[in-house]
C-alpha positions in Angstrom: 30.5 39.3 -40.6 27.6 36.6 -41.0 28.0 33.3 -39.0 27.0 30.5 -41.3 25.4 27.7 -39.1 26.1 23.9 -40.6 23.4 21.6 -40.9 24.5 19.6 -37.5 24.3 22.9 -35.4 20.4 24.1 -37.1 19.1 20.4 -36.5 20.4 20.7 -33.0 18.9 23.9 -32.3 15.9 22.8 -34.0 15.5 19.7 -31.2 16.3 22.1 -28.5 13.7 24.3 -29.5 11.3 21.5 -30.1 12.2 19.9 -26.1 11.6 23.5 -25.2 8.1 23.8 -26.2 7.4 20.4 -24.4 8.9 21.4 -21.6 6.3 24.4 -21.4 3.6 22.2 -22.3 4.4 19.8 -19.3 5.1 22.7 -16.7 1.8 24.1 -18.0 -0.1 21.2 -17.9 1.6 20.9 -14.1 -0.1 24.2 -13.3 -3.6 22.6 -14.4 -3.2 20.0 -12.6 -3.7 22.0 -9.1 -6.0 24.1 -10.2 -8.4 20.8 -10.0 -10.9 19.8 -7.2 -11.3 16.2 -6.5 -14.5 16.2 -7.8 -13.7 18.0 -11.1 -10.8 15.6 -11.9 -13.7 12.8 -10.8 -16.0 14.1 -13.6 -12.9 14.9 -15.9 -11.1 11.6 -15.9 -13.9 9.3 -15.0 -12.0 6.1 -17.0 -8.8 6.9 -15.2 -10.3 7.0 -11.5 -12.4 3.5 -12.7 -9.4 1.6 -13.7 -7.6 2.8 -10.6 -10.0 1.4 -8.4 -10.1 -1.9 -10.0 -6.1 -2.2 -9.2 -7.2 -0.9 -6.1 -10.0 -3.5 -5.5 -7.2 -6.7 -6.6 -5.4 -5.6 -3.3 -8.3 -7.7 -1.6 -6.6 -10.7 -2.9 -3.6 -9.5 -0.3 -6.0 -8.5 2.0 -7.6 -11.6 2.7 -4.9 -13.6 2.1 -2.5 -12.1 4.7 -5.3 -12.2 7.1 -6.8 -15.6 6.5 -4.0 -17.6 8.7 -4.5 -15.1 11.8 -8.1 -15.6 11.8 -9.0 -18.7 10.8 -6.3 -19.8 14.3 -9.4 -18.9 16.4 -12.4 -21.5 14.4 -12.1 -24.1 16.9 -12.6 -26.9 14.3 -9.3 -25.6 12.4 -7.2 -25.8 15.7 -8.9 -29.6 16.2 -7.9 -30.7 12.1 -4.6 -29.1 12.0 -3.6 -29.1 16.0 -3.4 -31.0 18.7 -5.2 -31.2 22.2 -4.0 -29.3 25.4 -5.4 -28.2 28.6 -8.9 -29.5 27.0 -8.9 -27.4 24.2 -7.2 -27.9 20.9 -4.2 -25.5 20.7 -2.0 -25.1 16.9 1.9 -26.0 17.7 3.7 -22.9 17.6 6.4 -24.5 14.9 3.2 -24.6 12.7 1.7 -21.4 13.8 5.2 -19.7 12.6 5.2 -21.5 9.4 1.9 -20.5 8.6 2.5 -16.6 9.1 6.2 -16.5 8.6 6.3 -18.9 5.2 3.8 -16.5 3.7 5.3 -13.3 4.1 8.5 -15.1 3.1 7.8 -15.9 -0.2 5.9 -12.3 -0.4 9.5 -10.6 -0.3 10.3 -12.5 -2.9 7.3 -12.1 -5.4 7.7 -8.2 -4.2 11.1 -8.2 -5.6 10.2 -9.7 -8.7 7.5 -7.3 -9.1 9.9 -4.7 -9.2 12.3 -5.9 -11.6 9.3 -7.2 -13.9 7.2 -4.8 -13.9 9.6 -2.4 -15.5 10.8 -5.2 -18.1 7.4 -6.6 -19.0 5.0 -3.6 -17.7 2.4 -3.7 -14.9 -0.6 -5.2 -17.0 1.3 -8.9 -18.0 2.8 -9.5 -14.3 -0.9 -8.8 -12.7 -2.2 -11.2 -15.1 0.1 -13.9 -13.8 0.1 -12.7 -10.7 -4.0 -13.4 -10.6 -4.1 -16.9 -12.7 -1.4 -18.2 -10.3 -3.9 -17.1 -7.0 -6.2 -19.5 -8.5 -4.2 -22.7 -7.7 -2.6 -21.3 -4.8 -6.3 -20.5 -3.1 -7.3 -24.3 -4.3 -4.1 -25.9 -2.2 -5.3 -24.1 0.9 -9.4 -25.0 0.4 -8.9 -28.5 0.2 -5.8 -29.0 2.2 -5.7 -31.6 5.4 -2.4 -32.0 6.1 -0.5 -28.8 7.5 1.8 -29.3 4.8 0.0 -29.3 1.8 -2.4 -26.2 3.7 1.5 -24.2 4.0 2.2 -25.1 0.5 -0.8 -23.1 -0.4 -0.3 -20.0 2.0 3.6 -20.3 0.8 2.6 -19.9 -3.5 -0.3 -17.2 -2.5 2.4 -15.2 -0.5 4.4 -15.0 -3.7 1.6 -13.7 -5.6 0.4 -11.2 -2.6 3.6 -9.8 -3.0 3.3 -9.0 -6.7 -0.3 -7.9 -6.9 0.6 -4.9 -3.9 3.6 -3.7 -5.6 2.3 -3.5 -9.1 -1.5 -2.3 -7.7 0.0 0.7 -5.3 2.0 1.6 -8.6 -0.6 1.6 -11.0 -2.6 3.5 -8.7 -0.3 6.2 -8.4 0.9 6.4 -12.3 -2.6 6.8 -13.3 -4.7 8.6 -10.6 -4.9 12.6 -11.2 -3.2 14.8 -8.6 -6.4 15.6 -7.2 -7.3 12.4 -6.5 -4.1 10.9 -5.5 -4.1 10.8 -1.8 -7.8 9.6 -1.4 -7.0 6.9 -4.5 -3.8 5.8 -2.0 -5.9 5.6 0.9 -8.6 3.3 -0.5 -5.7 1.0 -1.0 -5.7 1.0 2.9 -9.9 0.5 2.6 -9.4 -3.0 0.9 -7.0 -4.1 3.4 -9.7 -3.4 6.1 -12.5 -5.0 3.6 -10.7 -8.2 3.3 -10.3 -8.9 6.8 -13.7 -7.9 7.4 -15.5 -10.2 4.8 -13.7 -13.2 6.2 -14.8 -11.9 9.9 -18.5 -12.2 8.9 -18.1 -15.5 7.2 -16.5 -16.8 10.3 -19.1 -15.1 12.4 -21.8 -17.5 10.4 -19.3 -21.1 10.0 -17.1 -20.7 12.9 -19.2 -22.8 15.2 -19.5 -25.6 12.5 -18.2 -28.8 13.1 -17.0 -29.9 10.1 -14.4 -28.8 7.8 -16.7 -26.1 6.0 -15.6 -24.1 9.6 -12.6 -22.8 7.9 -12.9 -23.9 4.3 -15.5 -21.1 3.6 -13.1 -18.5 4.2 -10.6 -20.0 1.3 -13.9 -20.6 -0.6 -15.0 -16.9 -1.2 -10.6 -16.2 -2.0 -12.1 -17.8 -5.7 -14.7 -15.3 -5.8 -12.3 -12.5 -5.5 -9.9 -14.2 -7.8 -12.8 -14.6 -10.5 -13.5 -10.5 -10.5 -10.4 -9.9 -10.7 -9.4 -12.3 -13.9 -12.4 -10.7 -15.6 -11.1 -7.2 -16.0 -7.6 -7.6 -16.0 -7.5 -8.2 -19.5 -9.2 -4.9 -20.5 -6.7 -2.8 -18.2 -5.0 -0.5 -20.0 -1.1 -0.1 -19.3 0.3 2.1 -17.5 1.2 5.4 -19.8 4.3 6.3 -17.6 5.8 3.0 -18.1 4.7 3.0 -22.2 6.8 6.3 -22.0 9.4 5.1 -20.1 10.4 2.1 -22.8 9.6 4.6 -26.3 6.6 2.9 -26.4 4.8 7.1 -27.5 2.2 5.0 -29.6 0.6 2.6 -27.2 0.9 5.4 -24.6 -1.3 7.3 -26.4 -3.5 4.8 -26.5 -3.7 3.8 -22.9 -4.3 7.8 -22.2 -6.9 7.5 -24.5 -8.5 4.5 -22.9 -7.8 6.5 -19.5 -10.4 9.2 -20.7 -8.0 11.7 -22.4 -9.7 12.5 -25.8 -9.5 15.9 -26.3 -6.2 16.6 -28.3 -5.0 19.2 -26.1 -5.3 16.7 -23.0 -3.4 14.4 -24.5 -0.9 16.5 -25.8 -0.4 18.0 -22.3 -0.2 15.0 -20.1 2.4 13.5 -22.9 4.3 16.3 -22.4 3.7 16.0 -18.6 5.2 12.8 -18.4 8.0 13.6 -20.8 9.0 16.8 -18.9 9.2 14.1 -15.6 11.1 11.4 -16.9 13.7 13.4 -18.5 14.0 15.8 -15.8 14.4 12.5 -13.5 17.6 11.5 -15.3 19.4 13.8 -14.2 19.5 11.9 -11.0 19.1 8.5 -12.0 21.6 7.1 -14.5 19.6 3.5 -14.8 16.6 2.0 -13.1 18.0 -0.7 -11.1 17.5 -1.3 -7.2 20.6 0.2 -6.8 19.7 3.4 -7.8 17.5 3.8 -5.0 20.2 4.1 -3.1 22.5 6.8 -4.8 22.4 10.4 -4.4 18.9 12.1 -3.6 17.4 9.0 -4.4 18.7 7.9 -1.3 16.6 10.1 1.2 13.5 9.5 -1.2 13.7 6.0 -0.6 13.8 5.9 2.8 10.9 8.6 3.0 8.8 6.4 1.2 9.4 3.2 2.7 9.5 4.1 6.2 5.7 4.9 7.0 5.4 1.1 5.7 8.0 0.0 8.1 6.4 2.0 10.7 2.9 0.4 9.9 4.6 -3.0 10.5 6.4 -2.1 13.8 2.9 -0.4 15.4 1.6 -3.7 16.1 -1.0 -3.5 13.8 0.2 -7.6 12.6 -0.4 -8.5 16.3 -4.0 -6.7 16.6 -5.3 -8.1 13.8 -3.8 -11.8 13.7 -3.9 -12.4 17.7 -6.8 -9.9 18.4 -9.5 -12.2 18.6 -7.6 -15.0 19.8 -7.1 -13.5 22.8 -10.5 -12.3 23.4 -11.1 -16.1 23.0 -8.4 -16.1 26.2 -9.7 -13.4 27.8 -13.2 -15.3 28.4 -15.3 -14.3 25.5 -16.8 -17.3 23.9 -16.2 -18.1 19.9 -19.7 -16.4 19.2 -18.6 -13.3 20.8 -15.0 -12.8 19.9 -16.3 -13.1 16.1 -18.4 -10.3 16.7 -15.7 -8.4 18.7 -13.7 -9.0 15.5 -16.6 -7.3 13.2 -16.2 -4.8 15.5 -12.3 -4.4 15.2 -12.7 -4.0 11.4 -15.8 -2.3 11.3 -13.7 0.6 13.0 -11.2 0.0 10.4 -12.9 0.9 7.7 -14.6 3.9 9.9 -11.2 5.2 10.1 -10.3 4.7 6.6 -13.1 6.3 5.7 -12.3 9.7 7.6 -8.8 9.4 6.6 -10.1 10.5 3.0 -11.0 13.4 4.1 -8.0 14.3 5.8 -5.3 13.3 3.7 -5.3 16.4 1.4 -6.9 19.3 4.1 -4.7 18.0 7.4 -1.5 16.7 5.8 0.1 13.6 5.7 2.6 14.5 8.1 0.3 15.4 10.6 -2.1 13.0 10.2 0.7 10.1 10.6 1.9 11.9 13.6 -0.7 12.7 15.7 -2.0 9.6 14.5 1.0 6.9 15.9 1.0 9.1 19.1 -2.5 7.8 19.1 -1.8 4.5 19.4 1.3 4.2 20.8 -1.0 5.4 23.9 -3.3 3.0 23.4 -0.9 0.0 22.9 0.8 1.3 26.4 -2.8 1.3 28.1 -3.9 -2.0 26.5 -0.5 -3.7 28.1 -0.4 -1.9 31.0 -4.5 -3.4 31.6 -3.6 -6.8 30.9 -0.3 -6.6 33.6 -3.1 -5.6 35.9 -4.7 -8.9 35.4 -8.2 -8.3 37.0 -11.8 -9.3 35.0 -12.6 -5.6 34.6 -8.4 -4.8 33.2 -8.8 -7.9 31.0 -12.0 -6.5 29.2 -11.1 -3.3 29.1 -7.7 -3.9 26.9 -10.3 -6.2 24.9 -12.4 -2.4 24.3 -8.7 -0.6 23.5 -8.1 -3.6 21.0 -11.0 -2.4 19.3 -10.4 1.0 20.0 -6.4 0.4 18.3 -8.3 -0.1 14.7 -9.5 3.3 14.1 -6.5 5.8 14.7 -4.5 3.1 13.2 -6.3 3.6 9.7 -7.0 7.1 10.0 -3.7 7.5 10.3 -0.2 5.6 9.5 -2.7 3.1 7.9 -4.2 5.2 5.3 -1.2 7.5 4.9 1.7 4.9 4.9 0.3 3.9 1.5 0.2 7.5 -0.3 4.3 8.2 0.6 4.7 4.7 -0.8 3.9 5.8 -4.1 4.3 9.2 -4.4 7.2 10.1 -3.3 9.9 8.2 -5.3 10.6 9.2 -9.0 8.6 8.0 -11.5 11.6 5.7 -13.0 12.2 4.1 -9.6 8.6 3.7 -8.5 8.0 0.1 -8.6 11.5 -0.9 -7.2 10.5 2.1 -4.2 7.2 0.5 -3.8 8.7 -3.3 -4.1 12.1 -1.9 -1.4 8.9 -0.7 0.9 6.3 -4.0 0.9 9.6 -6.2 1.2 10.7 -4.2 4.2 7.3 -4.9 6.0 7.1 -8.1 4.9 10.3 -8.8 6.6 9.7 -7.1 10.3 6.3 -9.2 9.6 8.0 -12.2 9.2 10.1 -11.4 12.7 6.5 -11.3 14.2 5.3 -14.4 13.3 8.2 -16.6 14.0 8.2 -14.6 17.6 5.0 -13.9 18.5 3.7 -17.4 19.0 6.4 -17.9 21.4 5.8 -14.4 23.5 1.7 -14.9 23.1 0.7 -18.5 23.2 -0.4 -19.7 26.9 1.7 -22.9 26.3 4.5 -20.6 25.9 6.0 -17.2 27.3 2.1 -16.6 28.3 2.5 -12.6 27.9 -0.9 -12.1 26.3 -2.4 -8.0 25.4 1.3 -7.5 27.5 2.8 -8.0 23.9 1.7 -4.5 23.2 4.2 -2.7 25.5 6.7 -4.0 22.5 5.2 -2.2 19.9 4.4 1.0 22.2 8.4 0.9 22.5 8.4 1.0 18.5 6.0 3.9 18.3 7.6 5.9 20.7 10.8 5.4 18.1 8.3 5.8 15.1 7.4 9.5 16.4 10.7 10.4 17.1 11.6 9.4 13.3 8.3 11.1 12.0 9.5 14.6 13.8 12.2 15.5 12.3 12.7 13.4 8.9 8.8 12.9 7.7 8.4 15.9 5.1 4.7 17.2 3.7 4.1 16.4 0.7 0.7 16.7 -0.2 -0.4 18.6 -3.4 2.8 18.4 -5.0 3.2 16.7 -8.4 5.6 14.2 -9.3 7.7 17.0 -11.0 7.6 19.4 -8.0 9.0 16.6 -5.6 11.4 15.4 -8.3 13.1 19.1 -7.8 12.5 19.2 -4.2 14.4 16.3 -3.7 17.1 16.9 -5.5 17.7 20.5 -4.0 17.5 18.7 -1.0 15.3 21.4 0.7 14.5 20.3 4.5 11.5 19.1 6.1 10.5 22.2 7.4 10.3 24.4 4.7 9.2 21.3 2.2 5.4 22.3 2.6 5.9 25.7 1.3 8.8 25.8 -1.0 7.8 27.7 -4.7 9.2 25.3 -7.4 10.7 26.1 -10.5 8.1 23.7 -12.1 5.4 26.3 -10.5 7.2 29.4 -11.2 7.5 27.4 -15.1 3.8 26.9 -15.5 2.4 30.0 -14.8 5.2 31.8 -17.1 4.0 29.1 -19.7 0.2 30.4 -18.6 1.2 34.1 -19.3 2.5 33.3 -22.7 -0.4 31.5 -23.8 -2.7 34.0 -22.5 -1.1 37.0 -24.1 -1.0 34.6 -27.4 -4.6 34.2 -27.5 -5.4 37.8 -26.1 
């Protein structure tokens, strides 16, 4: 008896067969993928690891930004314009010293939360370009500021945009980097916020001492340098191909891929498929795209994987090293000259450790690396407190050298590594909300620290000094405790591997080492392509 197939039934067999062979084309070109070096997929996809460092290199907007209030608290001449005299020495009122930190990072959870809605509305090129054109007036409101209101307004418009340019940047980063470059990519994101701060260190280290206005104002100054290398480039950035993808935008995805450095037809045609095969398998999880959704079922756990090593960066005391650091070696008896060079120091060891953690990111682990690495300085916060109880001249400078000290496991470590979970680890539909859920969170534990801080630090106030630390050795202690037994592994996995890792809920232990069925898929796909061309 012959079955006679209707129309409706062949055309739907026909599709099937059709998502079929993309399906093997993604899994296969998920196999390639890890069969690449860093240096191959260097040489390979050249344009794609260019334009990911320039989003990288716009997170030194953030960078100096976020830093800029902290430091610029310990140029005398600021503390004399915008402060008031006590104890013979020119002190900043803590009310202002709150509003100058906490205003900020205020207004960054909110541009961080439009950045996430936006950026999946409008796409990640459009809201950076905004993002940079408003920076411009923002940066002019703090540089020629005299009042500490207008000088807030400023900080409080360039908070909104900080927040934007680090959620879209971290996400463009991680839609465009190749595997093989992905954790060092997400690391150098943790290199420009140790560049930032350092550049303005050296500028204060030269116009610190002066006595005019130009004591501070330099630091805004070179923000419109930055700024101006940023708005060149921006509007040759090509958009990001996942979120083309994501909207049926196949046409202008291509296009981006090509401008990304994929010419060859069959690269194309793979990666395509590649980010096909991840979206659609990502639906099965998440209905929509809304903040909501990174809330529901596995998406749940994802989120709070990724976000967490953000949280943890914020709760480390990394905001108290680096915007009371050299204020109180300026306390502790250095003079101005020498607590600007102390502060070189501090970020010259930042960037050391950076610089290490690129090497380790991929060979140790993340999960390692963040571990061993808050241990690290959750011991060193607990020395550097416990010194400064002890009170004597020798105590007081040696909490000064664990200060310094604090800036190299920090960023070889939770620093470096906070930023790589951030972005790969939530799906691909979700990754700008993920991203924008994580910065927000910071944001706001940063925003508890500079409304308390001033109040715990200042010698006007509580008086507690380096003790502050044994607060955040208390939230390190907590942080390892987390990092045990919740913190998977996750490096050299694709965004299609820890889509199904996720959602078959497989533990932290055996995460590192789980076979996939995208794996097992892409070398079944490699066998029948072999024996097709043998």
């Amino acid at each position: 008896m012959t079955t006679t197939i209707s129309p409706k039934e062949e055309t739907e067999q026909g599709f099937e067969h059709v998502q079929d062979a993309a399906d093997e084309l993604g899994h296969l070109a998920n196999l390639h993928e890890h069969k690449v070096s860093p240096i191959q997929a260097l040489r390979k996809r050249p344009l794609a690891a260019a334009w990911a460092l320039y989003a990288i290199f716009t997170c030194l907007l953030v960078s100096f930004e976020n830093q800029a209030s902290g430091m610029v608290l310990s140029i005398p001449e600021f503390r004399k314009d915008f402060g008031r005299e006590y104890a013979g020495n020119y002190v900043l009122d803590a009310d202002w010293q709150s509003a100058f930190s906490g205003g900020p990072i205020a207004s960054s959870v909110i541009g961080t939360f439009g950045a996430g809605y936006f950026a999946d509305k409008i796409g990640r090129k459009p809201l950076l370009i905004g993002a940079i054109i408003v920076s411009f007036a923002a940066v002019a409101m703090e540089f020629v500021a005299t009042t500490n209101a207008l000088f807030f307004g400023g900080k409080f418009v360039n908070g909104f945009v900080t927040g934007i340019i680090l959620s879209v940047s971290v996400t463009y980063v991680g839609e465009v980097t190749p595997l093989a470059l992905r954790g060092i990519f997400t690391c150098l994101n943790a290199l420009m916020m140790t560049i930032g701060p350092l550049t303005s260190a050296i500028i204060i280290n030269y116009t610190g001492d002066y006595s005019s206005r130009w004591a501070y104002r330099a630091v805004f100054c070179s923000q419109f340098g930055f700024a101006a290398i940023a708005a060149i480039f921006v509007p040759f950035m090509p958009e990001s191909p996942i979120w083309l993808i994501s909207v049926d935008k196949d046409d202008k995805a291509v296009n981006a891929l090509r401008r990304l450095g994929y010419r060859d037809h069959a690269d194309l045609t793979l990666r395509m498929s590649q980010i096909r095969t991840t979206l659609n398998e990502a639906k099965a999880e998440v209905a929509g795209a809304t903040y909501v959704d990174c809330f529901r079922r596995s998406n749940l756990r994802r989120t709070i994987i990724s976000v967490m090593p953000l949280a943890i960066q914020a709760l480390s005391g990394v905001y108290f090293i680096a915007s009371y650091g050299t204020y109180y070696m300026q306390l502790a008896g250095y003079g101005t000259s020498e607590s600007f060079k102390l502060q070189i120091a501090q970020h010259g060891c930042a960037m050391a450790g950076n610089i290490c953690s690129w090497y380790l990111i991929d060979r140790v682990g993340r999960r390692p690396l963040m571990f061993w690495g808050t241990m690290s300085i959750t011991i060193i916060l607990l020395i550097t407190a416990s010194l400064a109880a002890e009170g004597s001249h020798g105590a007081i400078k040696g909490s000064v050298a664990f200060i310094v000290m604090y800036n190299f496991f920090y960023n070889i470590s939770i620093g470096a590594t906070a930023y790589t979970l951030l972005c790969e680890v939530a799906t691909s539909r979700l990754r700008v909300k993920t991203i924008s859920i994580g910065v927000a969170l910071q944001y706001l534990i940063y925003l508890v620290w500079a409304f308390v801080i001033p109040y715990i630090f200042n010698p006007d106030k509580a008086n507690l000094g380096a003790k502050t630390a044994y607060i955040f050795g208390a939230f390190g202690l907590l942080s390892l405790v987390y990092l045990w037994f919740y913190q998977p592994e996750t490096a050299g996995r694709s965004f299609e591997e820890l889509d199904e890792l996720f959602m078959k809920g497989i533990s932290v232990r055996d995460f590192g080492k789980f076979k996939t069925d995208a794996e097992l898929k892409g070398e079944q796909a490699e066998e029948i392509t072999q024996k097709t061309v043998d």
